[in-house]
C-alpha positions in Angstrom: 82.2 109.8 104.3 82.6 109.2 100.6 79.6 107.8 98.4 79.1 104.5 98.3 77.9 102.8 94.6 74.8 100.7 95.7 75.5 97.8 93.4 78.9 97.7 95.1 77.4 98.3 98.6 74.9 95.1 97.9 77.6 93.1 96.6 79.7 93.3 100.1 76.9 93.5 102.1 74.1 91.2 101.2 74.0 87.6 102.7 72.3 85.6 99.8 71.6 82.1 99.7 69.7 80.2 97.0 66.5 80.2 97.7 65.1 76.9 99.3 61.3 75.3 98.8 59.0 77.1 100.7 56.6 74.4 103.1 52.9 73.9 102.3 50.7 72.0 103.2 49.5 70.8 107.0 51.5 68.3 108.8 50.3 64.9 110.3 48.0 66.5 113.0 46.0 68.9 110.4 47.7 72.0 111.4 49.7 74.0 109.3 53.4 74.3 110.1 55.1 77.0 112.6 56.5 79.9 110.8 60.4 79.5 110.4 62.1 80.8 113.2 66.1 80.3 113.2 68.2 77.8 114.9 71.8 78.0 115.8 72.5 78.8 111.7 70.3 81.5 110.6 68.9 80.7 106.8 69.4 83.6 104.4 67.2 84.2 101.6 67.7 85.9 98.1 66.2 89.4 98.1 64.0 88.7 95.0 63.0 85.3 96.2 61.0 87.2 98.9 59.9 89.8 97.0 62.5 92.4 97.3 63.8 94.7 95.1 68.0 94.3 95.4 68.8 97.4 94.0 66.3 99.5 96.2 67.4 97.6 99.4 70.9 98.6 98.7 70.6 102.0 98.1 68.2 101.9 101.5 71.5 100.3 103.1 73.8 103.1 101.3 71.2 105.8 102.9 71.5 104.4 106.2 75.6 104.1 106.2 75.9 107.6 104.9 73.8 109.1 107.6 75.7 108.2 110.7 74.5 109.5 113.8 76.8 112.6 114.6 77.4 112.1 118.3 80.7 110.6 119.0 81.2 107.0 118.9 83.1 107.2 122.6 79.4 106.4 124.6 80.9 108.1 127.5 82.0 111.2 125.7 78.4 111.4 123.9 76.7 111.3 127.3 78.2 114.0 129.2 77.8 116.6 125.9 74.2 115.6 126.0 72.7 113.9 129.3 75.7 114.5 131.5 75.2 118.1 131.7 71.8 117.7 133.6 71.6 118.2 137.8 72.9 115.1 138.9 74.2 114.0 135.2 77.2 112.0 136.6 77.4 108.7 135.1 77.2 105.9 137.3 77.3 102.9 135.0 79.7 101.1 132.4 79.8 103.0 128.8 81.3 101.2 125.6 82.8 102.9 122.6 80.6 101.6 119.8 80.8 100.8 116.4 79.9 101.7 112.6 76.2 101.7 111.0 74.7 98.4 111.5 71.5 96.3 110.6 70.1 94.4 109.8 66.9 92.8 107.2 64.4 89.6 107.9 61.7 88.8 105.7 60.0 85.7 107.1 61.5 85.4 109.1 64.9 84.9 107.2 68.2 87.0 107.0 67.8 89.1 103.5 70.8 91.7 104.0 73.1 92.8 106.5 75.7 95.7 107.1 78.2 96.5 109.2 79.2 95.0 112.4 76.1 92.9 113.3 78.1 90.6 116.1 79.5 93.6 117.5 78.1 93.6 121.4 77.2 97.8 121.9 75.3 99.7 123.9 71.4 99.8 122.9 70.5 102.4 125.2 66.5 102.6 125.7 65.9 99.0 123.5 66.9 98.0 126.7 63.7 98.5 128.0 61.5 96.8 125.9 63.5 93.9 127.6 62.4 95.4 130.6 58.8 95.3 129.9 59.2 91.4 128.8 60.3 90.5 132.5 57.2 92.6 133.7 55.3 90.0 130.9 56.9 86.9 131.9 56.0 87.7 135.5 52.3 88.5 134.7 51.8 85.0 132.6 53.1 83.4 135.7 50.7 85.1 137.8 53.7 87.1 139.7 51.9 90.5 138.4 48.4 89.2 138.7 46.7 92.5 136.6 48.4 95.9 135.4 46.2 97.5 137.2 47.3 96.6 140.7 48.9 99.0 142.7 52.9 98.5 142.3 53.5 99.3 146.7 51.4 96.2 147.9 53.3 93.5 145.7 57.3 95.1 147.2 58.9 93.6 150.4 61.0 95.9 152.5 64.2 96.5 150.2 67.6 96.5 151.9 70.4 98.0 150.2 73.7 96.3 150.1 76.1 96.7 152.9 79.7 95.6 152.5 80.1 96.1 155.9 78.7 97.2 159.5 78.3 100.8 160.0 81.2 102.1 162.4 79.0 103.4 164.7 75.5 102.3 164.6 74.4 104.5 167.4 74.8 107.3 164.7 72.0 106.2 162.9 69.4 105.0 165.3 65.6 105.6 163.9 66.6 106.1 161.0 65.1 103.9 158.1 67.1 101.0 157.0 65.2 100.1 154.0 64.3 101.7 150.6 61.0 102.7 150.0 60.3 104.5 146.7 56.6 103.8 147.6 56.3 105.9 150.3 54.6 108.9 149.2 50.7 108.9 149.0 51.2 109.8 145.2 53.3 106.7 144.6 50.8 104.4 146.7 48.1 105.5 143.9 50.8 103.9 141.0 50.1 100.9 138.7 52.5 98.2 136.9 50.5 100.1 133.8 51.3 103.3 134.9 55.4 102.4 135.5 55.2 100.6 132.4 53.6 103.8 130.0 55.6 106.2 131.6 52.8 107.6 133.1 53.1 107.0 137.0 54.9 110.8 137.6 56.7 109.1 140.6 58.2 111.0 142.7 61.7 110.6 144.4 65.7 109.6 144.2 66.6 106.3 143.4 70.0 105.4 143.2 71.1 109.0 143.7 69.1 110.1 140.7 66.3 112.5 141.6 63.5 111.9 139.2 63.1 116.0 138.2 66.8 115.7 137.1 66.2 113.3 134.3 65.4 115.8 131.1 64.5 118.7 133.4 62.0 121.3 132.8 63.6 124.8 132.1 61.9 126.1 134.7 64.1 125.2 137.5 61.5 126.5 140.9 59.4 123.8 139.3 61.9 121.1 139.7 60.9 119.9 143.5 57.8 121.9 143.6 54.9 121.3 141.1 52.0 119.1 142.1 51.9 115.6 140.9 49.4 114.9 138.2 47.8 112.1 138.9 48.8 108.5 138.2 48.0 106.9 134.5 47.0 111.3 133.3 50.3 112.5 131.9 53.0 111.0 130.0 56.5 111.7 130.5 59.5 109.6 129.6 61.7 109.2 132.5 64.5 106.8 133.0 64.6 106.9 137.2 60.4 106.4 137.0 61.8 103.2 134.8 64.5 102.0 137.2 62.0 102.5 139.5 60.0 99.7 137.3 63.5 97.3 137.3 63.2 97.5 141.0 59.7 96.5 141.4 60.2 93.9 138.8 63.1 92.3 140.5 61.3 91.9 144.2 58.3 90.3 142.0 60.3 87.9 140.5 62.9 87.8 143.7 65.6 87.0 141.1 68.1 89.2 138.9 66.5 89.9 135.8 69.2 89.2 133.5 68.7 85.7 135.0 64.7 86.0 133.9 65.3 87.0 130.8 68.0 84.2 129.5 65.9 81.6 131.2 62.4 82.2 129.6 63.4 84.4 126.7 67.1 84.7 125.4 67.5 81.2 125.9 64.8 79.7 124.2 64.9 82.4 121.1 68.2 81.0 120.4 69.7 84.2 121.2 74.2 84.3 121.4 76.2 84.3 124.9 77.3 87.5 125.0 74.3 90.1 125.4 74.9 91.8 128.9 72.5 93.6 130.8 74.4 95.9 133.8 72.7 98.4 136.4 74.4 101.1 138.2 78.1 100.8 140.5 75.5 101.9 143.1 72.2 99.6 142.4 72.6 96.7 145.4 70.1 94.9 147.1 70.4 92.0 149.6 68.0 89.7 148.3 67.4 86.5 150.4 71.1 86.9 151.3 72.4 87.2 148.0 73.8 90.3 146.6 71.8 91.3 143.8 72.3 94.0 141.0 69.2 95.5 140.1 69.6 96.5 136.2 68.8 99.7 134.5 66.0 100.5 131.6 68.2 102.2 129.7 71.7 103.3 129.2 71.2 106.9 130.7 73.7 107.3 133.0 75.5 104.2 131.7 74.3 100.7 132.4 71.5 98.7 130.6 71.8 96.4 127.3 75.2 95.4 125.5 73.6 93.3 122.6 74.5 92.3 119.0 72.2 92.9 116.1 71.4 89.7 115.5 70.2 89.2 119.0 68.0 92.3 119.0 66.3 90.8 115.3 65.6 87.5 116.7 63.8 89.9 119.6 62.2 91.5 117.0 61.1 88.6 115.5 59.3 87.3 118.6 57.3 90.7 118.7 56.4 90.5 115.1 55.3 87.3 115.9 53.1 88.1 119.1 55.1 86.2 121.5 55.1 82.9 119.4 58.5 81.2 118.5 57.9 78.6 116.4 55.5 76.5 118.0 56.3 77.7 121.2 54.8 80.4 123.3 57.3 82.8 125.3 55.1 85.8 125.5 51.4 85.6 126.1 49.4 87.2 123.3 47.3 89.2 126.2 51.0 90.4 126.9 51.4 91.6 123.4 48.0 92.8 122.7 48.4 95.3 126.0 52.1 96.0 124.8 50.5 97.5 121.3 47.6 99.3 123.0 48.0 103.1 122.4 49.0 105.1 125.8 45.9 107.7 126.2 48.1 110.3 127.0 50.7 109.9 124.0 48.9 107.5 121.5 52.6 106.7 120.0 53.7 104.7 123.4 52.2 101.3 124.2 54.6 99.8 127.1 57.7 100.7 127.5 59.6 100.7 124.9 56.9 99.7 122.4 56.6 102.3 119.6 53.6 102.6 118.1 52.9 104.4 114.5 49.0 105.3 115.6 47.7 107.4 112.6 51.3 107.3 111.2 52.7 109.7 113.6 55.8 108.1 114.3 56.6 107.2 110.9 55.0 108.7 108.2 56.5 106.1 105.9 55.7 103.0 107.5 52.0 101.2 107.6 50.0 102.6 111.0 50.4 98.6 112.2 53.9 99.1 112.4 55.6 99.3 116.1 59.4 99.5 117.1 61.6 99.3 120.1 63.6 102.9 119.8 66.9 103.7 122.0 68.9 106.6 121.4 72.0 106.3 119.0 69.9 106.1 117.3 69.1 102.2 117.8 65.5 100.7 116.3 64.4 97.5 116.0 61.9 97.9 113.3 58.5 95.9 113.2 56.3 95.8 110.7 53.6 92.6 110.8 51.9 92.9 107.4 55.0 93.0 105.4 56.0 89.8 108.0 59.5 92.4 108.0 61.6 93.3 110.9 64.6 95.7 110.7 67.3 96.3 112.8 68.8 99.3 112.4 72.0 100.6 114.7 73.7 104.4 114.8 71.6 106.4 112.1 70.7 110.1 113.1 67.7 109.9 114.5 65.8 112.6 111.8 66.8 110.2 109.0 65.3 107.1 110.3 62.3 107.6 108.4 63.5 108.2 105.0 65.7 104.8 105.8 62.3 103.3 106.0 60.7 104.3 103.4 63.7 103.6 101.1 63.5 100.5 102.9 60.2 99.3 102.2 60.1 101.0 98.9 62.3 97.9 97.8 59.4 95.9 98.7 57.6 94.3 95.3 55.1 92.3 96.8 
């Protein structure tokens, strides 16, 4: 890819508007005014009139542009070099070719820059399950998850798999289960929301015809359906079927698709565009009360999980930054948040899925330790950063540059 001259790059790429008055003051009832949060038209803001350096952003952009993330843009290709040469690797799922570098900058909440494709609907991989999570948090405000610390196997009702049509002969099968029970196991009786939701459950099983050993196996294959469990909440270990595992169990709490939760209490009122799509598997099909229902995926790991444009995941960003507030309104409860940003004791870094946390700046070197992300592989990272009231979006930058983009990034920063 040939250079690219920053003052050139900021010209084409930042969205500048001039600036407007910033509100003061309280309104009628003594309180101080909401924080801007978008509408249908996002407002853009001049770098420098919210304290950004122009220059410094651009050459941040530039950075991020010229490092690319290598894997091939074909998503279906990238997956079977990387995940599709594990035991079971097959994809099962939709893939999406995606597009070029992407992202982009709010300060306040406003639009400061953008790059690249930002309405472009792509993959988002892992992002996916921060969305995830937010159905788990819409459930508990509404006192469908009534603590984190119940055990997941008392709140499921028998789950019956889709059938298209009769067996041909019944008589074949006779004793045999007809319901799926990932909770079956005493191991997986002794599992938590908390524990699904920190990757820290060790589950054990196959769901949807992906054993849970097969996702990022250990190189020691004899190990792979014989080492003893650790026990629930002890040992992290990220693992997309323990997480699909968590879709399920969301879906019978809420006894509704989530992509339906989501747009009704979140999407929807953020202000968020038509066309994000969440998909499961070709395979995931429940009967639920005699509907047939797709049950979604956390991730896009074997294909499947969020298709989203970059403006969609920055207003998602926003709410986070913003502890679940939008505007005046609440969406997320700040219990919901505060749990989401509390350190995992097993891997300080993870709060709940997929909150990234920089505890003691081990995530991101460059960033303040209050900063937190939501990270999918691509690399895709929505950025968060509270005391700088800053969310980035950034979309298909190789994964070991991500923090020198950031600290180009806030390096532009003057106040």
């Amino acid at each position: 890819m040939s250079s690219i001259n920053a003052t050139t790059l900021l010209a084409a790429t930042l969205l500048v508007a001039a600036p407007l008055a910033q509100a003061t003051g309280q309104n009628a009832r003594g309180r101080a005014p909401a924080p801007y949060v978008p509408g249908t038209v996002w407002e853009h803001r001049a770098p420098a009139a919210m304290g950004i350096d122009s220059g410094q952003l651009a050459a941040a952009i530039a950075f991020a542009v010229k490092s690319e993330a290598r894997a091939p843009r074909d998503m279906e290709e990238s997956h079977y070099r990387t995940f599709g040469r594990e035991p079971f690797g097959q994809g099962i799922g939709p893939f999406k070719p995606r597009g070029a570098p992407t992202g982009v900058v709010l300060r306040g909440g406003y639009v400061i820059a953008s790059w690249g494709e930002p309405d472009r609907v792509d993959m988002t991989h892992s992002v996916t399950k921060s969305f995830l999570s937010a159905t788990v948090g819409l459930a508990f405000d509404r006192g469908l998850v009534p603590s984190v610390l119940d055990t997941v196997w008392k709140a499921q009702a028998p789950t019956y798999t889709l059938r298209l049509e009769a067996p041909s002969e019944p008589g074949s099968h006779f004793g045999q289960t007809m319901f799926l029970d990932p909770w079956k196991t005493p191991h997986n009786r002794t599992i938590r929301w908390d524990d699904l939701l920190r990757q820290t459950s060790d589950w054990e099983g196959t769901l949807w015809g992906k054993p849970e050993w097969a996702d990022r196996p250990s190189q020691t294959p004899a190990d792979w359906t014989t080492r003893p469990r650790a026990s629930a909440g002890t040992v992290y270990e990220y693992n997309d079927v323990r997480v699909n595992v968590l879709a399920l169990a969301a879906t019978n709490a809420w006894r509704r698709p989530l992509p339906e939760v989501l747009d009704e209490y979140l999407m929807a009122p953020i202000g968020a565009s038509r066309t994000w799509r969440w998909y499961g598997y070709d395979n995931a099909w429940i009967t639920l009360d005699g509907r047939p229902v797709q049950v979604v995926s956390g991730g896009g790991h074997w294909g499947g999980g969020m298709f989203i444009n970059a403006w969609d995941m920055a207003r998602f960003g926003l709410l986070t930054q913003r502890r679940g507030l939008w505007g005046d309104r609440r969406i997320l409860s700040d219990a919901w948040v505060s749990m989401s940003l509390t350190p995992t004791k097993p891997q300080p870094t993870y709060g709940f899925a997929n909150w990234f946390l920089n505890t003691d700046r081990k995530w991101m070197p460059s960033a303040p330790a209050s900063a937190f992300g939501h990270v999918g592989n691509g690399t895709n990272l929505v950025f968060v950063s509270p005391e700088q009231d800053l969310v980035i979006v950034v979309r298909w930058i190789e994964n070991g540059a991500v923090d020198e983009f950031l600290r180009l990034a806030l390096a532009s920063l003057t106040r």
